[in-house]
N, C-alpha and C positions, 0 to 999 in steps of 0.2 A: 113766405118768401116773396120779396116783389120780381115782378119781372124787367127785366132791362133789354135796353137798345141800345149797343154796341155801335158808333157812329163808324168805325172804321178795323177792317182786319181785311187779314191776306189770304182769306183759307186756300185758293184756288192755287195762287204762288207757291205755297209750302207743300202741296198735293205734289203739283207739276214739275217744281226747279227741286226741290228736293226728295219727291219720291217718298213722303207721307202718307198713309191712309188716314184722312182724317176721320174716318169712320171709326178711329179704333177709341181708345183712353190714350190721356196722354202717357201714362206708366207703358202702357203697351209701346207705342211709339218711341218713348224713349230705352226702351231695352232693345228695341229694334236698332237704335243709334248708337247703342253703350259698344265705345273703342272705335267711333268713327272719327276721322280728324281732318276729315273735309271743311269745314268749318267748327268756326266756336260755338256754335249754337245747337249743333249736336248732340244726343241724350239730352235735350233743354226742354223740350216744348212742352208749351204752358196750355197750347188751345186745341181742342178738336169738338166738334159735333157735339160728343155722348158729355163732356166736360161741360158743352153749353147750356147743354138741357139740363143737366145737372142743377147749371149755377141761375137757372132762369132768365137764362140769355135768348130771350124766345127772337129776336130780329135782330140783323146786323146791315150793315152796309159793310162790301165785301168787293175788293178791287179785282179789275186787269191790270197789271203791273207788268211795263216792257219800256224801256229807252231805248232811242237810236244813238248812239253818236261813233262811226268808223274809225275814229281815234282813239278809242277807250279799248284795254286788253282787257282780258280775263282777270276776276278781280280776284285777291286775295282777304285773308282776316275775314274782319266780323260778317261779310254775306259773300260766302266767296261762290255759291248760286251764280248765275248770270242773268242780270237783268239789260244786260246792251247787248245789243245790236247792231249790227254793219249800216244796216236799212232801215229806216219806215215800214219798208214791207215784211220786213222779216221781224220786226215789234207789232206789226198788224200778226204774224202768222202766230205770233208766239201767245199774243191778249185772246188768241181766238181758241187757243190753246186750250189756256185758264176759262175761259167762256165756256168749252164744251163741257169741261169736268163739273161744272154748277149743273149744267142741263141732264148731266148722266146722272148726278144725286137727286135730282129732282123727280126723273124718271122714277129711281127709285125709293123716290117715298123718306129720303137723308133732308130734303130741305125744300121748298116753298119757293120758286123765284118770283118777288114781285115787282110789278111797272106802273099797278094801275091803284087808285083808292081804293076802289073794293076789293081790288086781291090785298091791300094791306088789312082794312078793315076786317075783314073776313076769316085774315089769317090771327089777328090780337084777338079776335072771339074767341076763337079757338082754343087759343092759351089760354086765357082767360075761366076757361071752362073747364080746360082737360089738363091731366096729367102729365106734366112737362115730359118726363125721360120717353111717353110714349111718340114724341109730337115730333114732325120734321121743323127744323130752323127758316126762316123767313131771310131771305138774300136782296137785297136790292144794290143790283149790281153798279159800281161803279167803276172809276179808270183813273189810277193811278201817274198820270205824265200824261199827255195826249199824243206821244209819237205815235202810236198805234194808230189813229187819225191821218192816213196816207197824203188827202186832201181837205180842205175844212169842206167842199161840199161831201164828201164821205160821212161827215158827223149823223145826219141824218137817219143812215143804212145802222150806224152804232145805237143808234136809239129806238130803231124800228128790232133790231136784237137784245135790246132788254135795259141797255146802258141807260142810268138817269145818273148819273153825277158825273163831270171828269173835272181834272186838276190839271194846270197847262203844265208844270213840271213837278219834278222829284229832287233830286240833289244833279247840282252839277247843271249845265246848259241845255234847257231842250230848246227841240225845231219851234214850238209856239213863245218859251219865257225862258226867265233864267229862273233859278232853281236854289235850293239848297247848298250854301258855301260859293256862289255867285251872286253878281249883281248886273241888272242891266235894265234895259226897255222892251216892250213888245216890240212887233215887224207887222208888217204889213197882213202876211197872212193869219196872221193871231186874230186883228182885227178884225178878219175876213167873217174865222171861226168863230170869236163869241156872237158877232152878227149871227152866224147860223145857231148857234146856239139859244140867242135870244127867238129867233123863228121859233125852232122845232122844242124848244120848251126846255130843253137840258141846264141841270143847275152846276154854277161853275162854283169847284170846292178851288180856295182859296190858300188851302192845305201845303207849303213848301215856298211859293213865290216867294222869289227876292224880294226886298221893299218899292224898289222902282216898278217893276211889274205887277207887283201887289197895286200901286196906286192908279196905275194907267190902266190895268183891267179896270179897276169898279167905277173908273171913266170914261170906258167904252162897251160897259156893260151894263144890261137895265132891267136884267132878270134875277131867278133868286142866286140867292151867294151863301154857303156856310163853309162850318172852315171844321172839316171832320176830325183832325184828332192834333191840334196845337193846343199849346200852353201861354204861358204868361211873361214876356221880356223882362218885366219889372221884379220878377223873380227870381230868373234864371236869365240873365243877361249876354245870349248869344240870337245871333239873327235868323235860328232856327225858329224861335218863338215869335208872338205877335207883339208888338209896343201896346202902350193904352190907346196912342193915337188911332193906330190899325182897328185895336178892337172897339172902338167906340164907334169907328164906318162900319163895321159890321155890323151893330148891334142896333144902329142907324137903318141899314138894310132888313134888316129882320130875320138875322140869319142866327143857325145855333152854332156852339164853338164847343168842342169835342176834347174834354179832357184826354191826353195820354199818357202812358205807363212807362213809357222807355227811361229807362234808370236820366239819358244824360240831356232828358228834357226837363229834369224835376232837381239834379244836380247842378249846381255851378262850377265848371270848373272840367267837368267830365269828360276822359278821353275814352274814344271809342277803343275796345280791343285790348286796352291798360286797367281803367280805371275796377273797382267791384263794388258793387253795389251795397257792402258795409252792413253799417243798421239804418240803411234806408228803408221807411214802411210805407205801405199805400196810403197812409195819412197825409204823409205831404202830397198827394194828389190833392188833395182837398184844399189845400194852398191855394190851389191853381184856380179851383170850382167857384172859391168863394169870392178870388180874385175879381173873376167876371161878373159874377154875382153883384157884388158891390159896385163895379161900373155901370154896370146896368139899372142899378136899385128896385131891382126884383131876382127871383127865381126862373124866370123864363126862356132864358139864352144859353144855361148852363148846361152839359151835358157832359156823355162821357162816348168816346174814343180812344180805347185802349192801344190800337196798333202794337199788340201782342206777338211776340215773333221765341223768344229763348226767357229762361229762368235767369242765364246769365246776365243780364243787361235790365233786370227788372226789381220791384222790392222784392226783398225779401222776406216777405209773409203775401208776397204772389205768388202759387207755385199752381192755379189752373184757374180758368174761366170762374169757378163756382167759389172763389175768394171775392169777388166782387161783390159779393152780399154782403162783408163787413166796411161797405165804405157805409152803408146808413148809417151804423153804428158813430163812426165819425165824424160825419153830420150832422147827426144828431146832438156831440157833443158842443157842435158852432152854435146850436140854438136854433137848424133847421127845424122846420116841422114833420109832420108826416105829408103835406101838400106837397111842399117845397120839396121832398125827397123824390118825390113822386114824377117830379114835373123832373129834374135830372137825370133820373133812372130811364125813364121813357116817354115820359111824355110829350117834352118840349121836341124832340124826335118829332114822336107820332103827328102834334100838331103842324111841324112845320112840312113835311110830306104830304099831308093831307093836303094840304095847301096847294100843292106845287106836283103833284105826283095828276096825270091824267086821270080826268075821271074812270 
């Protein structure tokens, strides 16, 4: 089994907004759900802990996820969860939320939170060594939208608590960018923030930005950049994904770009809430992989970022963390190597943290 590194998931979210243990199985969890109709992703879930270790999911990055905007109700359909908020502060109170519940599994021996090189190093020995289902999961926490980010000089206080990645938005408008299903420009205090960002070392995920904020961060920004769990415009031509243009700045940068699984980033065409996932297989993930792969003309930028959330909205021969072993297979049949696989799976991960993660 090799091991993987998950560039992007929610566990903390799905703990906290939905009232998950993710200590359990996912079967567990979803008999817990079976005849809820709170949302459509109920009796769904694909991820938890014991599912990871299973799949040799030994390290992930693992968001705070909260938006502010006081004009947004309570949401309905596919996350009917609440990720808005009135305030800044009350998406500060709610990231901090999600923050504790990593620190309480940590306490208790469920997962590994790491900030530093040698707590990563330390922690892939380990796997490396020992037996997966015995071993806690490796977290390196990151942040979802930046509203949680009261003031850009607060970024700091977020990083001295564990935070090494944020994204300036999610979908829709945040206080730093615009977002997912918008378009627009930085502001002034955006500016302010990647400034502090570039200080105190934190790497800006690129993950969601509109295209005009997409362009004007990586020209106001001069630290690391990857883009944890986006796909390929050229495939799936919606302005969720990144163009070649986009991903050839990135790949310029030296950043990794995080394959993901959600059914209507790998569809054309795909409505949220409507559409089903058919005979979609995780092979067309591989689409995406090999996409970047050939911009780049290497293996080295390719990675994988599932942002796994329901079975509903995902392939269908995804039904837990420990399905992810059959993308080599897949891979393999493009003519990867066993290298190449290697450096997807986790390494181009490992090396680009190493990098960028304090000593």
């Amino acid at each position: 089994m090799r091991l993987i590194f998950d560039g992007h998931l929610d566990l903390a979210l799905y703990a906290v907004a939905c009232n998950r243990d993710m200590t359990e199985s996912v079967a567990q969890i979803n008999q817990r759900e079976a005849g809820m109709t709170d949302s459509s992703m109920r009796g769904h879930a694909v991820v938890s802990l014991p599912e990871m270790r299973r799949g040799g999911v030994a390290l992930c990055q693992s968001t705070l996820a909260a938006r502010a905007d006081r004009a947004v109700q309570p949401r309905t359909g596919f996350m009917r969860f609440d990720l808005d908020f009135a305030t800044q502060t009350m998406a500060y109170a709610f990231a901090h939320a999600q923050l504790a519940y990593y620190r309480v599994l940590a306490e208790q021996g469920e997962m590994v939170l790491i900030g530093t090189t040698a707590e990563l190093d330390a922690h892939w020995q380990r796997w490396q060594k020992g037996a997966g289902e015995a071993l806690p999961i490796g977290v390196i926490v990151s942040m979802e939208c930046a509203d949680p980010i009261v003031e850009p000089a607060q970024a700091e206080a977020w990083y001295e608590d564990g935070v090494r990645s944020v994204s300036l938005a999610h979908f829709g408008v945040a206080h730093y960018a615009y977002g997912t299903g918008t378009s627009g420009p930085l502001n002034q205090r955006t500016r302010e923030l990647l400034r502090e960002f570039e200080r105190i070392g934190m790497i800006l995920d690129l993950t969601h930005t509109s295209d005009p904020s997409f362009f004007e961060a990586l020209d106001h920004f001069g630290g690391p950049v990857l883009a944890s769990h986006t796909n390929c415009r050229a495939l799936v031509p919606h302005e969720r994904q990144f163009s070649d243009e986009q991903l050839k700045l990135l790949l310029q940068r030296g950043a990794v770009i995080g394959a993901a699984l959600d059914a209507w980033m790998l569809v054309p065409g795909w409505v949220i809430d409507e559409s089903e996932p058919g005979d979609l297989k995780m092979e067309t993930l591989v689409d995406h992989i090999d996409h970047v792969c050939q911009l780049a003309g290497n293996t080295l930028h390719a990675a994988i970022g599932t942002d796994t959330g329901g079975s509903n909205h995902m392939p269908v021969d995804f039904r837990s963390s420990a399905d992810l072993q059959s993308l080599a297979a897949s891979l393999e049949k493009r003519g990867y190597s066993d290298a190449d696989i290697d450096n997807i799976f986790h390494l181009n991960w490992l090396r680009f943290f190493r990098r960028w993660l304090p000593a």
